[in-house]
N, C-alpha and C positions, 0 to 999 in steps of 0.2 A: 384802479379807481377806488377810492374810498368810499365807506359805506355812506357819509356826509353828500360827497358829490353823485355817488348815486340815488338819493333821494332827491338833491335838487334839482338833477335834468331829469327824472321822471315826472317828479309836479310841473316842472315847466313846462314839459312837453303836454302837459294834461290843461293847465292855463290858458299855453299858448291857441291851443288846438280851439280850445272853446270863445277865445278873444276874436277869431278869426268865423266862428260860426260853420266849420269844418270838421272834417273825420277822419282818424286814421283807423290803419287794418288795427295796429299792437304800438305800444311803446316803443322804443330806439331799444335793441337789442340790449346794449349794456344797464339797459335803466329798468328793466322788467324787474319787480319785487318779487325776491328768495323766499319770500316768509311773509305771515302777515302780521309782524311788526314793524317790517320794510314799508309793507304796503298800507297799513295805518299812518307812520312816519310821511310817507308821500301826501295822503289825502292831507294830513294836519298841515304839511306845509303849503298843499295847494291851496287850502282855506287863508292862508297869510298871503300869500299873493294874490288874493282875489281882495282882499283887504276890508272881509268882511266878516263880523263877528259872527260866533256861532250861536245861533239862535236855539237851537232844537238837535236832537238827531233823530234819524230814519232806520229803520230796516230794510232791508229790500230781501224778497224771496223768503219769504216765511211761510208761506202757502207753496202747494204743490206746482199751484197755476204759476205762481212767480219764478220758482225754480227752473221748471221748464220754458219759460222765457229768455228766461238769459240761459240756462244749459250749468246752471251750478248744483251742487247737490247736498247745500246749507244754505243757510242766512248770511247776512254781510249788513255790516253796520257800516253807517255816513252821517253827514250834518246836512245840516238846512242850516242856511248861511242866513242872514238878515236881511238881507235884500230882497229874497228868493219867498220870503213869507207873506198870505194877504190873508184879506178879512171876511168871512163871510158874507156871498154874494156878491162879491168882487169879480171884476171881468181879469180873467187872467189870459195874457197873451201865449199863444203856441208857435210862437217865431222862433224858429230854431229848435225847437222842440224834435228830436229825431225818433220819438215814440209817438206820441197823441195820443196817449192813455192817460186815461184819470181811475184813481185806484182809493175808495173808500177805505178811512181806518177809524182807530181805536185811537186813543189819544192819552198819553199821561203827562202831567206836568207836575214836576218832582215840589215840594217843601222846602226835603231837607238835601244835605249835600250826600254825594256816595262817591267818598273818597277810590282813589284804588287800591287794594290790601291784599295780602296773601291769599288769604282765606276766601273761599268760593261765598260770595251770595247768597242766601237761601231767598225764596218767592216770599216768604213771610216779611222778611228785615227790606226788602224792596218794596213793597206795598204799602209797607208802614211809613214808606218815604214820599208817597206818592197825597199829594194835595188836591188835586182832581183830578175829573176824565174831559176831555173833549172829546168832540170827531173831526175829524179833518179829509180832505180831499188831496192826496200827492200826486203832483203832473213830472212823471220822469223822465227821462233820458241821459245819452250817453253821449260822448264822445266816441266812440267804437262804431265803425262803418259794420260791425259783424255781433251782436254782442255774445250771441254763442259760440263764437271761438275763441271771447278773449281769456276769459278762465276767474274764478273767483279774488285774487292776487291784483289782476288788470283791473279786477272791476270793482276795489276797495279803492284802490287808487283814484279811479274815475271818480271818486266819490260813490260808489256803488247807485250810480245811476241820480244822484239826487240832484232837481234842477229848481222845481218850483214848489210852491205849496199853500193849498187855501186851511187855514186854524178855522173851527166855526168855535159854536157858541158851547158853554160848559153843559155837561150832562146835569141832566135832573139829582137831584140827593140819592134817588131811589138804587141810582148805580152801584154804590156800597154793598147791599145786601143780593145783588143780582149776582148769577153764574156769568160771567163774561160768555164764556164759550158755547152757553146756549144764546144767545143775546143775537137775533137775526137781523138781517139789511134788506132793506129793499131800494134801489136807486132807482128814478126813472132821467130820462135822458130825451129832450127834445131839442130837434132843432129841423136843418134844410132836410135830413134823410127820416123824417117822421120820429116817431114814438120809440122809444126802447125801453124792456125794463130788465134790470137783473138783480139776482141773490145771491145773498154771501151769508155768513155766519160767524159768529166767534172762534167759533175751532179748528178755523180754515187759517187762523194765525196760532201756528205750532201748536194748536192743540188748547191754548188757551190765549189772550192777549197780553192776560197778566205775565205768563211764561217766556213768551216772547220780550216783553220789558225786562225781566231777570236776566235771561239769555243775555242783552243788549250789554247793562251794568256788569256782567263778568264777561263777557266780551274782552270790551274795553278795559275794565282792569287786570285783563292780564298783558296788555300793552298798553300799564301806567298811564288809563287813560283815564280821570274821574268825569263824573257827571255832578256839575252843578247847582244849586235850588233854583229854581224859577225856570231850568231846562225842562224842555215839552221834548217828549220821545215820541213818533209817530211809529205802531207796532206794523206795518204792514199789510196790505191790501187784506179783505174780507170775503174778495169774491175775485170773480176774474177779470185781468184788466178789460178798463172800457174803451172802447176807443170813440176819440171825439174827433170835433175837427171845429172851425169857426161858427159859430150860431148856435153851436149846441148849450143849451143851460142842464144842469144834470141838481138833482136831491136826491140825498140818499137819509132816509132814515133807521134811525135803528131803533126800531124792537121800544118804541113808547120813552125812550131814555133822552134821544134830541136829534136834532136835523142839521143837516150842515150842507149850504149851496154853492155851486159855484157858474159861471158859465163862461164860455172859450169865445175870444177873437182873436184877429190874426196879430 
């Protein structure tokens, strides 16, 4: 099998599975991605079969929390498709949803373009790319009946878990001069099972969110992948996933910079 038709029954098998609202254990043995420009190759072409532009990408697992959810022991970059995006305080449906976590983030949305190029990134020359901050709220899942046994490979493919996602509103100016990574959350969470509240932090994303966006851009350009102007990166949950379920409305603030809502039906 060619490395061609090994990409395309992998993304199919990743299409097909999610058109059907199903789950498998793994891929079709021959379609597992070698590498992970196999397995970027597969998401990219999953995203053409879903036939929907790429609006944004994701991180997933940038925090410890998130590592130990799926059992990976890095980050993993994805897209957030067009469809898959809403607006603040929007009711976002969890049909099909095989997580029911909602996972506050850090939010950039690029200017300028960032080609892909030999040369590594520095955090500097990415930042200087970057036109705002928002916050947003990502609702993930998987195709993977198991997601700790599919392996970080399977789970680039899957899109690394990216399914929904609420953008809120742009951070205050003040964001500019602020440390990201001391910059804390507070989310409160109501709904049928009463009151919740939880915290997260900036540092809980690799250490800083701006770092995690660097990470993301050389990521991907070393599997000639660019990023955009007008693309939104979503850095990764800030605290530990939440888990929701229908009726729940969740706020998460962060640290005097801005709010971003969202709440779940079915």
């Amino acid at each position: 099998m060619s490395s061609t038709e090994k990409i395309e029954r992998g993304a199919t098998a990743v299409h097909k599975v999610g058109l059907q609202g199903a789950a498998i254990d793994a891929l079709p043995a021959e379609a597992v991605p070698a590498t992970r420009a196999e397995a970027y190759a597969m998401q990219t072409r999953y995203a053409e079969l879903e036939g929907q532009p790429t609006r944004g990408w994701k991180i997933a697992a940038t925090s410890e929390a998130g590592q130990r959810h799926i059992n990976v022991e890095g980050p993993l970059g994805g897209r957030v498709l067009a469809d898959r995006v809403q607006g603040d305080g929007e009711a976002v449906s969890l049909s099909g949803n095989s997580m029911c976590l909602a996972e506050p983030e850090f939010v950039f949305v690029l200017g300028t373009a960032l080609p892909p190029r030999t040369n590594i990134y520095t955090l500097d020359e990415v930042m200087e790319a970057v036109a705002a901050l928002h916050f947003g709220i990502e609702l993930p899942s998987s195709r993977f009946t198991d997601v700790t046994t599919a392996g970080a490979l399977q789970m680039i493919a899957d899109n690394a878990c990216g399914h929904r996602f609420v953008l809120g509103p742009e951070a205050m100016d003040s964001w500019t001069s602020a440390d990201l990574s001391e910059v804390s959350m507070t989310a409160e969470v109501d709904g049928p099972s009463g009151s919740r509240a939880f915290e997260g932090v900036g540092r809980n994303v690799l250490g800083d969110p701006a770092a995690a966006l660097t990470w993301l851009v050389n990521e991907l350009s070393a599997v000639d992948i660019g990023l955009a102007a007008g693309d939104f990166i979503t850095t990764g949950t800030c605290s530990e996933p939440i888990p929701v379920e229908p009726g729940d409305s969740l706020s998460a603030r962060f640290d005097g910079l801005g709010v971003v809502t969202g709440t779940f039906v079915v």
